[in-house]
PQR file of N, CA, C, O and H, with PARSE charges and radii, in Angstrom:
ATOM      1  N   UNK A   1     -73.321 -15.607  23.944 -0.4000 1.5000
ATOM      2  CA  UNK A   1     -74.439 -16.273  23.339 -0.0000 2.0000
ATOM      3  C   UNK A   1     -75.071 -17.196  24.370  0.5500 1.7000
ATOM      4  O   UNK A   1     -74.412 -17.711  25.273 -0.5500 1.4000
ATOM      5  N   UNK A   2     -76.338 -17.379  24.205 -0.4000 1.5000
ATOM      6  CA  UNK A   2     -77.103 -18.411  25.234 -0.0000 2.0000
ATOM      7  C   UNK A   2     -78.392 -19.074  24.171  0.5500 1.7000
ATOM      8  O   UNK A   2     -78.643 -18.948  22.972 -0.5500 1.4000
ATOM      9  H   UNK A   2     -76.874 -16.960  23.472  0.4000 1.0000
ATOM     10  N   UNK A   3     -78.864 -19.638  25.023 -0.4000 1.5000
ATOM     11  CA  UNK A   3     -80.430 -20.641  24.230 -0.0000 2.0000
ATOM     12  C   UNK A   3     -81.288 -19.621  24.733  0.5500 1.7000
ATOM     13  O   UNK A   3     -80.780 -19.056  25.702 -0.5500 1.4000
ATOM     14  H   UNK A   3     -78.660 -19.740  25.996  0.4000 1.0000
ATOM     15  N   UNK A   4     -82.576 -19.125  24.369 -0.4000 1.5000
ATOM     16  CA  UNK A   4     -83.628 -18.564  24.336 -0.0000 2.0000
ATOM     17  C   UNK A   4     -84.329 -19.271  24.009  0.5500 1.7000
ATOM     18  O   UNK A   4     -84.086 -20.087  23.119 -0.5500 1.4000
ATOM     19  H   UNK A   4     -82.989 -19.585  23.582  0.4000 1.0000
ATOM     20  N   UNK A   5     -85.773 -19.155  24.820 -0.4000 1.5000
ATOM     21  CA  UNK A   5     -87.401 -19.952  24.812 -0.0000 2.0000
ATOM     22  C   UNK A   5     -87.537 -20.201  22.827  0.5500 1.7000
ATOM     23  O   UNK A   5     -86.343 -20.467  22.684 -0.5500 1.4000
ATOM     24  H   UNK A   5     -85.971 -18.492  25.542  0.4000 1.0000
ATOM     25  N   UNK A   6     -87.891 -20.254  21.924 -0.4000 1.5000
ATOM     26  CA  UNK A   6     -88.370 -20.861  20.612 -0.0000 2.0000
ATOM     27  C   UNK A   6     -89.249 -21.990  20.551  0.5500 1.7000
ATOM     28  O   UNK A   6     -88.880 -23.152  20.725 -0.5500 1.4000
ATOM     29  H   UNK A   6     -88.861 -20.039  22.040  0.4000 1.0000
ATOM     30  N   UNK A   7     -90.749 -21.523  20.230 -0.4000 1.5000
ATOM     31  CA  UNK A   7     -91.872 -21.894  20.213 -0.0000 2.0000
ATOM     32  C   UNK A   7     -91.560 -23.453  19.014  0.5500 1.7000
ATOM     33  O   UNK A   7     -92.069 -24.570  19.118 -0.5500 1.4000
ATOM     34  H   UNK A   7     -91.049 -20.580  20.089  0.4000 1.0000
ATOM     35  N   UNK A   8     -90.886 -23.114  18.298 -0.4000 1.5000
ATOM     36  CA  UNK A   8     -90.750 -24.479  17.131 -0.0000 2.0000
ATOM     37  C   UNK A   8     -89.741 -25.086  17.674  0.5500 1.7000
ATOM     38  O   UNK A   8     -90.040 -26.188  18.134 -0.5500 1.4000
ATOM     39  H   UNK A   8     -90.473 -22.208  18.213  0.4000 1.0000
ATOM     40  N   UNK A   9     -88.464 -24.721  17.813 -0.4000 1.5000
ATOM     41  CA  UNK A   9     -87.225 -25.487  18.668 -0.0000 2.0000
ATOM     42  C   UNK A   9     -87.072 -26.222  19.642  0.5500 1.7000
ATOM     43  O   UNK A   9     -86.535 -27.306  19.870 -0.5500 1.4000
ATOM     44  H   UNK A   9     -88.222 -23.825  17.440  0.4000 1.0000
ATOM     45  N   UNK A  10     -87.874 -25.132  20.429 -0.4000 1.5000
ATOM     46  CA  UNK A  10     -87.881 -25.043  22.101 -0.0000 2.0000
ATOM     47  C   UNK A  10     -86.393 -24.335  22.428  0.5500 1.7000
ATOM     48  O   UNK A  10     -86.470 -23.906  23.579 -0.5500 1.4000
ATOM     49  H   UNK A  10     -88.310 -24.251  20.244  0.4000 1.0000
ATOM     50  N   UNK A  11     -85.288 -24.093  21.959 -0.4000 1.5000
ATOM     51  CA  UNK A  11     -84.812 -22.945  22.067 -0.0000 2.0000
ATOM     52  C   UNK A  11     -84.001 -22.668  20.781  0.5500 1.7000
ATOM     53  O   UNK A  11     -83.903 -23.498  19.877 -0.5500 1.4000
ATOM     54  H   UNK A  11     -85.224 -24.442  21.023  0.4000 1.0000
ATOM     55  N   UNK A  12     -83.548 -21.703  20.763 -0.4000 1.5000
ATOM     56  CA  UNK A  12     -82.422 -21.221  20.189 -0.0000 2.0000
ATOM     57  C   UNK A  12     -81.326 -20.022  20.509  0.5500 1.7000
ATOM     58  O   UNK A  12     -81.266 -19.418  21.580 -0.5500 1.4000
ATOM     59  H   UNK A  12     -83.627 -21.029  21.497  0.4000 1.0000
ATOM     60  N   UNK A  13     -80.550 -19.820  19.466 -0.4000 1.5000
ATOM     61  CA  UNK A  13     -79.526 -19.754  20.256 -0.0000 2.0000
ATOM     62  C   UNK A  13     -79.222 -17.505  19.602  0.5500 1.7000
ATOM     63  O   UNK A  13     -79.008 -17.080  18.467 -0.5500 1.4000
ATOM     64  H   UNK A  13     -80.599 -20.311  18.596  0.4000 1.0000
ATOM     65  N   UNK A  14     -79.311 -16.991  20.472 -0.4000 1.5000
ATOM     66  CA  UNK A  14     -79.102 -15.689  20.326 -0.0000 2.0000
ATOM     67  C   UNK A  14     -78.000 -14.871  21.137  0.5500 1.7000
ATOM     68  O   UNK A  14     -77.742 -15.272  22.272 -0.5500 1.4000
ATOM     69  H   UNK A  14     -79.485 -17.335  21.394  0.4000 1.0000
ATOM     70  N   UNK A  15     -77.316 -13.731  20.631 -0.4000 1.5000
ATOM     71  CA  UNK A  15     -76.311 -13.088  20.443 -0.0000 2.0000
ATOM     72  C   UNK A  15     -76.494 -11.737  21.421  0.5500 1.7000
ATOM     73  O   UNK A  15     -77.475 -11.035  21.178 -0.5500 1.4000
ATOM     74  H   UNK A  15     -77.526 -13.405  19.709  0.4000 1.0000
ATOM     75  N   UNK A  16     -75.622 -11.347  22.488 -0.4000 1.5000
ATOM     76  CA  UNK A  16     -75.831  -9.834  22.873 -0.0000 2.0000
ATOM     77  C   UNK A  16     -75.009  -9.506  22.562  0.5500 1.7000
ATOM     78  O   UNK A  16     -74.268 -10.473  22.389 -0.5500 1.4000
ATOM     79  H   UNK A  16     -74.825 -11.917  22.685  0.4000 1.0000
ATOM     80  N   UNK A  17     -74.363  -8.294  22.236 -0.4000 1.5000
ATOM     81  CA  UNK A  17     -72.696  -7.701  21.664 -0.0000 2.0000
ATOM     82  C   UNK A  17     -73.152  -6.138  22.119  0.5500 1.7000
ATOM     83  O   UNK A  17     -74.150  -5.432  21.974 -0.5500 1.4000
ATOM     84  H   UNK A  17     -74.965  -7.508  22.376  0.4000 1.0000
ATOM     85  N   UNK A  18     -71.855  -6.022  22.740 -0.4000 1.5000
ATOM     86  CA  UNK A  18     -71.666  -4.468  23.092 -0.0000 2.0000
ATOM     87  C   UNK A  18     -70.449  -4.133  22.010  0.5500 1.7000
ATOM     88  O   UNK A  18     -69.474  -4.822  21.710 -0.5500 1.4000
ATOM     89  H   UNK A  18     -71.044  -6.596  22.858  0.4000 1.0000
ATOM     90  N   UNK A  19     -70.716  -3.291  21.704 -0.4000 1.5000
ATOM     91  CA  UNK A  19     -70.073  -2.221  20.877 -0.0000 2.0000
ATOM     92  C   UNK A  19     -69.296  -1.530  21.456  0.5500 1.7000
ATOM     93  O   UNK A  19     -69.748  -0.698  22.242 -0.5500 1.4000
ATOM     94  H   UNK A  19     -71.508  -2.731  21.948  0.4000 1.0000
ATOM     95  N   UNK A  20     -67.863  -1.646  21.259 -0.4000 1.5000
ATOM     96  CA  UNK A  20     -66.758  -0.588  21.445 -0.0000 2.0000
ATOM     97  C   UNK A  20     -67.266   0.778  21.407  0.5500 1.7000
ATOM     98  O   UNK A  20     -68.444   0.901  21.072 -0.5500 1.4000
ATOM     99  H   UNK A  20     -67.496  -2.322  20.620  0.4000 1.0000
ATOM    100  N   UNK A  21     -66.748   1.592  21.623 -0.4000 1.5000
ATOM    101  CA  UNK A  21     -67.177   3.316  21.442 -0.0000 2.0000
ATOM    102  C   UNK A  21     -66.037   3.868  20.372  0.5500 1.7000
ATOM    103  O   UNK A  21     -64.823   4.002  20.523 -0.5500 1.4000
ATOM    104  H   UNK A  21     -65.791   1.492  21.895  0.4000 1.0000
ATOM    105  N   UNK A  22     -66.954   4.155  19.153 -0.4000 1.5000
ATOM    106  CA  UNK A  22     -66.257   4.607  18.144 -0.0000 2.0000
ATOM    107  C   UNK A  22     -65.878   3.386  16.707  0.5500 1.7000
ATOM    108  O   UNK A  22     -65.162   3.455  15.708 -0.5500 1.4000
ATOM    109  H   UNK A  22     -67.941   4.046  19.031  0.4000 1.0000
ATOM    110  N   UNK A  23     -66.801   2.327  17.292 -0.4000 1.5000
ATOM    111  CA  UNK A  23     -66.846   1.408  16.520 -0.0000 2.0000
ATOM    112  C   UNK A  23     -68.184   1.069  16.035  0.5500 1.7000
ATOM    113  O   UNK A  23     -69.124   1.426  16.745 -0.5500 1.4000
ATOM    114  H   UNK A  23     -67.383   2.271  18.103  0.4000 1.0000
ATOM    115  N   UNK A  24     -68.425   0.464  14.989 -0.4000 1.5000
ATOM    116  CA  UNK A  24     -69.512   0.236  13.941 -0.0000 2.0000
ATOM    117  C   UNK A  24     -69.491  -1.157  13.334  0.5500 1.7000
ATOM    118  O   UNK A  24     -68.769  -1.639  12.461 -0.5500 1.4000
ATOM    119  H   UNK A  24     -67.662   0.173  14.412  0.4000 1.0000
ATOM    120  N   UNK A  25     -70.316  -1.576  13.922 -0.4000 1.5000
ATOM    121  CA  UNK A  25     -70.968  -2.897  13.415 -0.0000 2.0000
ATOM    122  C   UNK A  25     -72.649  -3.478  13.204  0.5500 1.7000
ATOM    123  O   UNK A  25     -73.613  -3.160  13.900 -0.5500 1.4000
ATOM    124  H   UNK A  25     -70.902  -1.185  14.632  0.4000 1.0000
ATOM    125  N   UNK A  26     -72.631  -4.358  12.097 -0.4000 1.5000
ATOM    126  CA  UNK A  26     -74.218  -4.814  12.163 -0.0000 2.0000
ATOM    127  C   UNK A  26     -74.401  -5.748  12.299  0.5500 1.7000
ATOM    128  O   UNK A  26     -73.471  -6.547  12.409 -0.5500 1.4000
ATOM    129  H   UNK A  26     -71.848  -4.616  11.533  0.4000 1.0000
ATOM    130  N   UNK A  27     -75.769  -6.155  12.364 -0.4000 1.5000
ATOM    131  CA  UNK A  27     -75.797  -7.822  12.640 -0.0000 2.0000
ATOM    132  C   UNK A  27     -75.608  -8.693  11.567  0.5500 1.7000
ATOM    133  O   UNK A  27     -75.409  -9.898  11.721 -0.5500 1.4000
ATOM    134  H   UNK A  27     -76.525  -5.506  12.274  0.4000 1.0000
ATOM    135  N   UNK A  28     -75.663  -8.129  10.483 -0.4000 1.5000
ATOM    136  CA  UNK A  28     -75.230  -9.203   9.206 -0.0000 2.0000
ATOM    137  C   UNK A  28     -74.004  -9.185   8.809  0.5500 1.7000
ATOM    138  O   UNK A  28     -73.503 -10.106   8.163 -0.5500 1.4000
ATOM    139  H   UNK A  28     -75.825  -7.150  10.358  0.4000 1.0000
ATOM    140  N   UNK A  29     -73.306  -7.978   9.207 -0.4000 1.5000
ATOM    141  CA  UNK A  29     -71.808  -8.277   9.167 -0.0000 2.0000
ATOM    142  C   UNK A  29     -71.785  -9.443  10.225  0.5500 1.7000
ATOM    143  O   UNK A  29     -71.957 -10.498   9.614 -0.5500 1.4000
ATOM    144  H   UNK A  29     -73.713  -7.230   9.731  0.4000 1.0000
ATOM    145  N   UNK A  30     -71.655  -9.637  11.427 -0.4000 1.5000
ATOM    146  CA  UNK A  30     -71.465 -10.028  13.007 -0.0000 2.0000
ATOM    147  C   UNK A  30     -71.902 -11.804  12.239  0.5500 1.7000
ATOM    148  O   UNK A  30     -71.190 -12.777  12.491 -0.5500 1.4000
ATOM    149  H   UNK A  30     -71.515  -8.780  11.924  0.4000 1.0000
ATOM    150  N   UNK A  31     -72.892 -11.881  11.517 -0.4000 1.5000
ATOM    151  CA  UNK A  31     -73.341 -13.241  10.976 -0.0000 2.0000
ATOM    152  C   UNK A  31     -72.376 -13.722  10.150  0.5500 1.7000
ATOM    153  O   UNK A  31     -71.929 -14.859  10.000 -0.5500 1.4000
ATOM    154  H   UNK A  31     -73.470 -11.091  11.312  0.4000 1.0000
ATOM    155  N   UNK A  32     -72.120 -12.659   9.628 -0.4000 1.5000
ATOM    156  CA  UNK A  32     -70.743 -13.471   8.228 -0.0000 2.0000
ATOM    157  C   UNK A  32     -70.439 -13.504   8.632  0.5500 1.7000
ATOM    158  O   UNK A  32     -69.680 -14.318   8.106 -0.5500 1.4000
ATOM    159  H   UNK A  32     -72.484 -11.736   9.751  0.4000 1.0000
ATOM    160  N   UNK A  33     -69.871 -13.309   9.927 -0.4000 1.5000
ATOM    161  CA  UNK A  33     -68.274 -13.612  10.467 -0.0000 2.0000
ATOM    162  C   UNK A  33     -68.460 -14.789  11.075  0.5500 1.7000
ATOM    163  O   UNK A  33     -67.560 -15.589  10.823 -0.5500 1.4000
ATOM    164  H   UNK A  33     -70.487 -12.648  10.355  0.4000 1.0000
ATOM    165  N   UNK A  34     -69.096 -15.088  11.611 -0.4000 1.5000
ATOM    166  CA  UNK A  34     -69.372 -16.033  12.667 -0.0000 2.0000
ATOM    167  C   UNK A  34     -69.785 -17.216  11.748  0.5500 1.7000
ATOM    168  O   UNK A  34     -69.458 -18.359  12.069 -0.5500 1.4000
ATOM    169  H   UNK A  34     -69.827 -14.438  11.815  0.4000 1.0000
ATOM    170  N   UNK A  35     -70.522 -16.967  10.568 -0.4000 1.5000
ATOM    171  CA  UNK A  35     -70.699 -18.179   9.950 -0.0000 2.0000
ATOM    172  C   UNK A  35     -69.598 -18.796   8.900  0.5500 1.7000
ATOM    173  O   UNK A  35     -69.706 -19.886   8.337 -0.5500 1.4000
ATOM    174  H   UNK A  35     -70.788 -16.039  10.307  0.4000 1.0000
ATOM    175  N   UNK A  36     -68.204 -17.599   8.716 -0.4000 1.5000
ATOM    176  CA  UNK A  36     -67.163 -17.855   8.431 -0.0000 2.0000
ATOM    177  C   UNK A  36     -66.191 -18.938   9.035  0.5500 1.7000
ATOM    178  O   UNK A  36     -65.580 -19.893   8.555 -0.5500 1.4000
ATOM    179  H   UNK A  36     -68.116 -16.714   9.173  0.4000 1.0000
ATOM    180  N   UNK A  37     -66.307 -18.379  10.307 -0.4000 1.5000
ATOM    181  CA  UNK A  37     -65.183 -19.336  11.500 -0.0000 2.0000
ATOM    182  C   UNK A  37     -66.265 -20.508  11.918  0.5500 1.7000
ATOM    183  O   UNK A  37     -65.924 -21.654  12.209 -0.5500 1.4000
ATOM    184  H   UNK A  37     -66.803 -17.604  10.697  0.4000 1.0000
ATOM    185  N   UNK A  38     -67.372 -20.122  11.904 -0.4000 1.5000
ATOM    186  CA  UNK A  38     -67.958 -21.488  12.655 -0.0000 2.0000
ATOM    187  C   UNK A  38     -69.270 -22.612  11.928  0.5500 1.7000
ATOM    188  O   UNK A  38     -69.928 -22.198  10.974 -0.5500 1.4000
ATOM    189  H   UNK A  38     -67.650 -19.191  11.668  0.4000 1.0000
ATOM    190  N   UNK A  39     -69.449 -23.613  12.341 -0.4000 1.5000
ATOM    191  CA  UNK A  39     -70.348 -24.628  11.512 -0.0000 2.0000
ATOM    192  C   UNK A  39     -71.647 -23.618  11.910  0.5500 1.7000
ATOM    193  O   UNK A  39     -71.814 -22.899  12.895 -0.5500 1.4000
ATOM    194  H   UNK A  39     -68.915 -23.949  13.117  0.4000 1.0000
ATOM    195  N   UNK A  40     -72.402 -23.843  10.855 -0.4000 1.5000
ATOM    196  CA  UNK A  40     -73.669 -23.101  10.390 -0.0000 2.0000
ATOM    197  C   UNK A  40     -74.603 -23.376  11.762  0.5500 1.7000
ATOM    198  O   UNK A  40     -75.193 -22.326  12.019 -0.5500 1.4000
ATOM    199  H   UNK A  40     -72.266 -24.427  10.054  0.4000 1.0000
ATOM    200  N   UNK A  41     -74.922 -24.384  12.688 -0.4000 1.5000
ATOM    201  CA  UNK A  41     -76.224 -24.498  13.826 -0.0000 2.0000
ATOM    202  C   UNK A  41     -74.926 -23.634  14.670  0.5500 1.7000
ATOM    203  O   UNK A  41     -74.815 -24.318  15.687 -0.5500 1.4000
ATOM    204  H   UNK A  41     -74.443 -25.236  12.479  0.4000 1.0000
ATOM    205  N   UNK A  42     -74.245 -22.885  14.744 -0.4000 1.5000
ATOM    206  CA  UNK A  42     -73.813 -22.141  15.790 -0.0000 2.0000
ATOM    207  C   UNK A  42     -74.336 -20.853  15.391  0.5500 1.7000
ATOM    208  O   UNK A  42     -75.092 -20.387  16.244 -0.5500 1.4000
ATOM    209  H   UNK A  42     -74.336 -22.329  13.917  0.4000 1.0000
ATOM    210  N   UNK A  43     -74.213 -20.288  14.593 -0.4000 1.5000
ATOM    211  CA  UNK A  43     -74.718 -18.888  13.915 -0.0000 2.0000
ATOM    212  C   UNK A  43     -75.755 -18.220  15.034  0.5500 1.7000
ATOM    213  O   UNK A  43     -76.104 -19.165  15.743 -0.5500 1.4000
ATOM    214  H   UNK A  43     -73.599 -20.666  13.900  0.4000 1.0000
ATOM    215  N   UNK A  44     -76.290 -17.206  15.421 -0.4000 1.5000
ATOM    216  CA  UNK A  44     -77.124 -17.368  16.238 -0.0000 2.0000
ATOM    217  C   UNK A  44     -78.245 -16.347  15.133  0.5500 1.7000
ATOM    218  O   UNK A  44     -77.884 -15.586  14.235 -0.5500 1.4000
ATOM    219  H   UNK A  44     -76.007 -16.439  14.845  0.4000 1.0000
ATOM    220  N   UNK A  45     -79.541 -16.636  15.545 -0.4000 1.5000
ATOM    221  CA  UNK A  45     -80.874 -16.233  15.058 -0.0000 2.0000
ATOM    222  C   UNK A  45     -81.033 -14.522  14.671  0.5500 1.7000
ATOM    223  O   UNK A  45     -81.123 -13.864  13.635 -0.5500 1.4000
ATOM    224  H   UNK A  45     -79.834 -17.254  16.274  0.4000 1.0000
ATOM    225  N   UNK A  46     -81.016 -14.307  15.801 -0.4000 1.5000
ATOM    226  CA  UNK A  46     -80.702 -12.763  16.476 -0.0000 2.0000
ATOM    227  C   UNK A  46     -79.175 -12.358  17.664  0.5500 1.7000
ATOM    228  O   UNK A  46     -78.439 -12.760  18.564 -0.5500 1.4000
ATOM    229  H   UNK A  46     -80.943 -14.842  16.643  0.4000 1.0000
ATOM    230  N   UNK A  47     -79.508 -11.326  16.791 -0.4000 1.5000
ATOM    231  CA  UNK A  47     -78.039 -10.232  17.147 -0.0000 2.0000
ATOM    232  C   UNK A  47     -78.713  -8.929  18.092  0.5500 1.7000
ATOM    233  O   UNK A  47     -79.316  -8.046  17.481 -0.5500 1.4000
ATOM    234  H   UNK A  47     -80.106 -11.000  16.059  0.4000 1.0000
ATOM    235  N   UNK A  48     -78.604  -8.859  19.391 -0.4000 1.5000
ATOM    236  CA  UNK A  48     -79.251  -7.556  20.159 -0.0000 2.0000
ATOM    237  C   UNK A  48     -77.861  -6.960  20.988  0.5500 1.7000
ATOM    238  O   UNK A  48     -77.052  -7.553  21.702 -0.5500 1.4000
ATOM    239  H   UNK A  48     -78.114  -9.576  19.887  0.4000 1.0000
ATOM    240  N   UNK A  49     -77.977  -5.117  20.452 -0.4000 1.5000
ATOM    241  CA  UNK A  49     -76.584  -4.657  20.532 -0.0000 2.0000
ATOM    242  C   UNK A  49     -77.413  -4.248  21.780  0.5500 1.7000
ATOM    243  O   UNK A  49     -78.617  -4.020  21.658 -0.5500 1.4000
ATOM    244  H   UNK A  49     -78.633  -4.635  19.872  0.4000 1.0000
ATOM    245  N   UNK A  50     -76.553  -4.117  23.416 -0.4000 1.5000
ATOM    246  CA  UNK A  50     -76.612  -3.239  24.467 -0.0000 2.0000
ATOM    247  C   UNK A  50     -75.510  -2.795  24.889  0.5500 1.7000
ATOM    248  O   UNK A  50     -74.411  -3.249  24.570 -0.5500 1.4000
ATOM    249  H   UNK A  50     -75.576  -4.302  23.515  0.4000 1.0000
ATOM    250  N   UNK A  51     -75.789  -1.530  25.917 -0.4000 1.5000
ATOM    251  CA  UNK A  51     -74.328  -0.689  26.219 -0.0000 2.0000
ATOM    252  C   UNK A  51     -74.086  -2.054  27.021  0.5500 1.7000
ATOM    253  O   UNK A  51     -73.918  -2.839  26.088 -0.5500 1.4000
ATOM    254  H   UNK A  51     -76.682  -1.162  26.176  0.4000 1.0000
ATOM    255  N   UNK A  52     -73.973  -2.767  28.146 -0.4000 1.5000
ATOM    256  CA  UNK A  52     -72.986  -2.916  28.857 -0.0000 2.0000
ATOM    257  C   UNK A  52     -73.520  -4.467  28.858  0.5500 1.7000
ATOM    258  O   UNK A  52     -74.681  -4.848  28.703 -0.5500 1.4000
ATOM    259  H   UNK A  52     -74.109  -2.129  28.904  0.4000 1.0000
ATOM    260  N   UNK A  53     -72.492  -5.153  29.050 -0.4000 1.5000
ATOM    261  CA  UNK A  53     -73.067  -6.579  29.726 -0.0000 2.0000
ATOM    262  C   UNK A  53     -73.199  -7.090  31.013  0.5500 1.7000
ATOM    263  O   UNK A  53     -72.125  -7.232  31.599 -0.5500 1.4000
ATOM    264  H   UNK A  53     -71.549  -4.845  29.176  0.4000 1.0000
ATOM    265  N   UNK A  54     -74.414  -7.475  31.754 -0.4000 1.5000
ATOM    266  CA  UNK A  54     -74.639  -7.235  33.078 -0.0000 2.0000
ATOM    267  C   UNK A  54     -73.976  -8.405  33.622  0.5500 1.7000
ATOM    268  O   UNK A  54     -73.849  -9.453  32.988 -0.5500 1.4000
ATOM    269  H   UNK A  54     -75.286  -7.359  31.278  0.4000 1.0000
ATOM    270  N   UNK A  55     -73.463  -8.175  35.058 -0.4000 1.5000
ATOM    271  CA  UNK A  55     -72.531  -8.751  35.528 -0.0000 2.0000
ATOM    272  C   UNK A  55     -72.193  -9.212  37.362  0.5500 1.7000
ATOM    273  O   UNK A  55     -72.247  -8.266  38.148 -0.5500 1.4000
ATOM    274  H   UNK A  55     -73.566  -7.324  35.573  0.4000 1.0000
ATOM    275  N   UNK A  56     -72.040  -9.869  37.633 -0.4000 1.5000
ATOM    276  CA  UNK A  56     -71.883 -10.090  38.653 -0.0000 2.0000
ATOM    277  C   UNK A  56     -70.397  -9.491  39.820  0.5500 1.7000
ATOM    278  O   UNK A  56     -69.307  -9.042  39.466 -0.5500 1.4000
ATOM    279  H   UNK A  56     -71.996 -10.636  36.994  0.4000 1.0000
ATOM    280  N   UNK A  57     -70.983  -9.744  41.371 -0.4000 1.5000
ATOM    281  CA  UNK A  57     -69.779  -8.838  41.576 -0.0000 2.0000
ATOM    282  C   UNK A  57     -67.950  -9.392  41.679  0.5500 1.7000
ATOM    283  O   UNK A  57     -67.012  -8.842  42.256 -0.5500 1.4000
ATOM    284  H   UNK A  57     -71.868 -10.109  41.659  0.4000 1.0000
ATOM    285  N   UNK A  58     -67.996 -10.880  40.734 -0.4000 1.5000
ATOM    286  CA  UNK A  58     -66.500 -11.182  40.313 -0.0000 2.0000
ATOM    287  C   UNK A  58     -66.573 -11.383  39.281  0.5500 1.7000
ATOM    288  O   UNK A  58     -65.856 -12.277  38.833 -0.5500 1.4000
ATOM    289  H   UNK A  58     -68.758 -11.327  40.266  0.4000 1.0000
ATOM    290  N   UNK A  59     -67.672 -10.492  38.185 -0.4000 1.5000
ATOM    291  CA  UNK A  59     -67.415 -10.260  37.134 -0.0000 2.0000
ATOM    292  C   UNK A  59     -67.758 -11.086  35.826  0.5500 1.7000
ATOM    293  O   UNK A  59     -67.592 -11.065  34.606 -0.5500 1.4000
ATOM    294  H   UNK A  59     -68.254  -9.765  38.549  0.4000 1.0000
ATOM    295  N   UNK A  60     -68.376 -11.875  36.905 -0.4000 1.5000
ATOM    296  CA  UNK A  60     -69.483 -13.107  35.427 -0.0000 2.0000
ATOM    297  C   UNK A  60     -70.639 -12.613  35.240  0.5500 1.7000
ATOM    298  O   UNK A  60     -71.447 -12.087  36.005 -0.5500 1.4000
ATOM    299  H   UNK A  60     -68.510 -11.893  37.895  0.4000 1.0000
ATOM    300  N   UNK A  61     -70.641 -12.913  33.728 -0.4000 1.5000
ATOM    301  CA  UNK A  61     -71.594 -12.486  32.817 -0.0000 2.0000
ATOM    302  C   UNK A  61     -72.571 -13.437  33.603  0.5500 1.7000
ATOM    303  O   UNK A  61     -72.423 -14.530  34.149 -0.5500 1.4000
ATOM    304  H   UNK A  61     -69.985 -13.340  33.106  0.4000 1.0000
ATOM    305  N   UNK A  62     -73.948 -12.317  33.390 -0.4000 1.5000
ATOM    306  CA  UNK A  62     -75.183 -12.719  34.253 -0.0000 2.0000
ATOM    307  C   UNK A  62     -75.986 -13.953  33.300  0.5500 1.7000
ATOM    308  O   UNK A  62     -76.930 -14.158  34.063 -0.5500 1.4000
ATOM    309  H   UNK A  62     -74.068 -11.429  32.947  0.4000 1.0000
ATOM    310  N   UNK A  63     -76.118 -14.497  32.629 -0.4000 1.5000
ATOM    311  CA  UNK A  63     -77.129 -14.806  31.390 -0.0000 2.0000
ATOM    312  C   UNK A  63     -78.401 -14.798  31.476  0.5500 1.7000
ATOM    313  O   UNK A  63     -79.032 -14.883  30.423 -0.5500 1.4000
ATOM    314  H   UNK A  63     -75.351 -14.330  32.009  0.4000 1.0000
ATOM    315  N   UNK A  64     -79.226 -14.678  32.932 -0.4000 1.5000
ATOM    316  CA  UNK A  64     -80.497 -15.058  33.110 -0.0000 2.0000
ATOM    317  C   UNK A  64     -81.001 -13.795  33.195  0.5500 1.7000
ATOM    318  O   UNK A  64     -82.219 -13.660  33.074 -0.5500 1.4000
ATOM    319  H   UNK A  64     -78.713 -14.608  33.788  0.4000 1.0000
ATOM    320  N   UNK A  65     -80.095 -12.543  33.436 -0.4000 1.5000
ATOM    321  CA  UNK A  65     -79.830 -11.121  33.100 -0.0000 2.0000
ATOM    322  C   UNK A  65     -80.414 -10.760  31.953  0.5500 1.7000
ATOM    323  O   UNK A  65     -81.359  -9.988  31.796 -0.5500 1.4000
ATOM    324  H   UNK A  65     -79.106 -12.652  33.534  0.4000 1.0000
ATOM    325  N   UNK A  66     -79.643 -11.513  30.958 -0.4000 1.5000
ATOM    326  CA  UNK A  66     -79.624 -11.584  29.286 -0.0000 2.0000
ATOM    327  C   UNK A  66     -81.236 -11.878  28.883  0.5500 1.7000
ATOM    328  O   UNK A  66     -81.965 -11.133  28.228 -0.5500 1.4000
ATOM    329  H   UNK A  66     -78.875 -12.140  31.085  0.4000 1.0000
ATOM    330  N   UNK A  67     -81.496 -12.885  29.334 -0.4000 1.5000
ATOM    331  CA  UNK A  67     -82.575 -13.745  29.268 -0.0000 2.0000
ATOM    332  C   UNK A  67     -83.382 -12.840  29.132  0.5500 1.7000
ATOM    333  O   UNK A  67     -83.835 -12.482  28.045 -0.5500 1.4000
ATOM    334  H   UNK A  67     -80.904 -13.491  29.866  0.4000 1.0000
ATOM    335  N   UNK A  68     -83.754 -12.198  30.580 -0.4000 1.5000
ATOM    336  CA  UNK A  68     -84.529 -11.088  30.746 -0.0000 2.0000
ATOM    337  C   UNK A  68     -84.787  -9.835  30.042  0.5500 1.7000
ATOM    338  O   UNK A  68     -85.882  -9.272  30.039 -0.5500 1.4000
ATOM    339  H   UNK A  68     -83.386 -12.489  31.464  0.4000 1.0000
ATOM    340  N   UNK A  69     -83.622  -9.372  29.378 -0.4000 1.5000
ATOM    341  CA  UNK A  69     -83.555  -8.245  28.610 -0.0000 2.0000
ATOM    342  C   UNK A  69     -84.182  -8.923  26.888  0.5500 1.7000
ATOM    343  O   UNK A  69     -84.620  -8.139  26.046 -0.5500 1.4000
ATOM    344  H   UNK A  69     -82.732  -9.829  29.380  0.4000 1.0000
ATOM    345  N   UNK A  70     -84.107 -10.426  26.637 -0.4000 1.5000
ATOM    346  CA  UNK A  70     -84.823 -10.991  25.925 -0.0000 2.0000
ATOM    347  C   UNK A  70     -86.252 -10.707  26.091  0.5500 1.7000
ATOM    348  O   UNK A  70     -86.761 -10.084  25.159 -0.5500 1.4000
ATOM    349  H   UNK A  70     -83.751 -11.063  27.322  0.4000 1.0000
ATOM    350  N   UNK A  71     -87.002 -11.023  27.064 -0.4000 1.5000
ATOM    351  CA  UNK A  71     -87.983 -11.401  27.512 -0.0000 2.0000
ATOM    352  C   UNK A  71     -88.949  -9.755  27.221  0.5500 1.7000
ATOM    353  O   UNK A  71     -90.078  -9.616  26.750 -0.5500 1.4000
ATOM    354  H   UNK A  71     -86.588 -11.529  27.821  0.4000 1.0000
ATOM    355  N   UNK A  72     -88.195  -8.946  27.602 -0.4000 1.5000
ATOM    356  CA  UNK A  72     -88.573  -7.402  27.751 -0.0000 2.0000
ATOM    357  C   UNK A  72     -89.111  -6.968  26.669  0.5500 1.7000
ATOM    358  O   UNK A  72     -89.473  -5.794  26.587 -0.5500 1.4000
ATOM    359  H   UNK A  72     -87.278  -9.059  27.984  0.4000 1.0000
TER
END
């Protein structure tokens, strides 16, 4: 999860999730859950499923990566 640009906020806070292979999930399941275990301003807005999460070469998650695939 990261903050994204939000014109009323100035940001908020959105979700990328890769999907196992052979697994099935949605974003309103992915919300109950998350608003199960966690206080409600964590929840995030939007849920965007991609194959892979982009990455650096020791293996950290890129976020400005993320950002971008927002932006797109």
């Amino acid at each position: 999860m990261a903050g994204v640009p939000d014109a009323d906020f100035g940001q908020r806070l959105m979700a990328w999730v890769v999907v196992r292979a052979g697994s099935e999930v949605d974003e309103g399941t992915l919300k109950a859950y998350v608003r199960a275990n966690l206080a409600s301003y964590k929840v995030p807005r939007e849920i965007v499923f991609i194959p892979h999460l982009p990455r650096n070469a020791t293996g950290k998650v890129l976020k400005r990566e993320l950002r971008r695939i927002h932006d797109a």
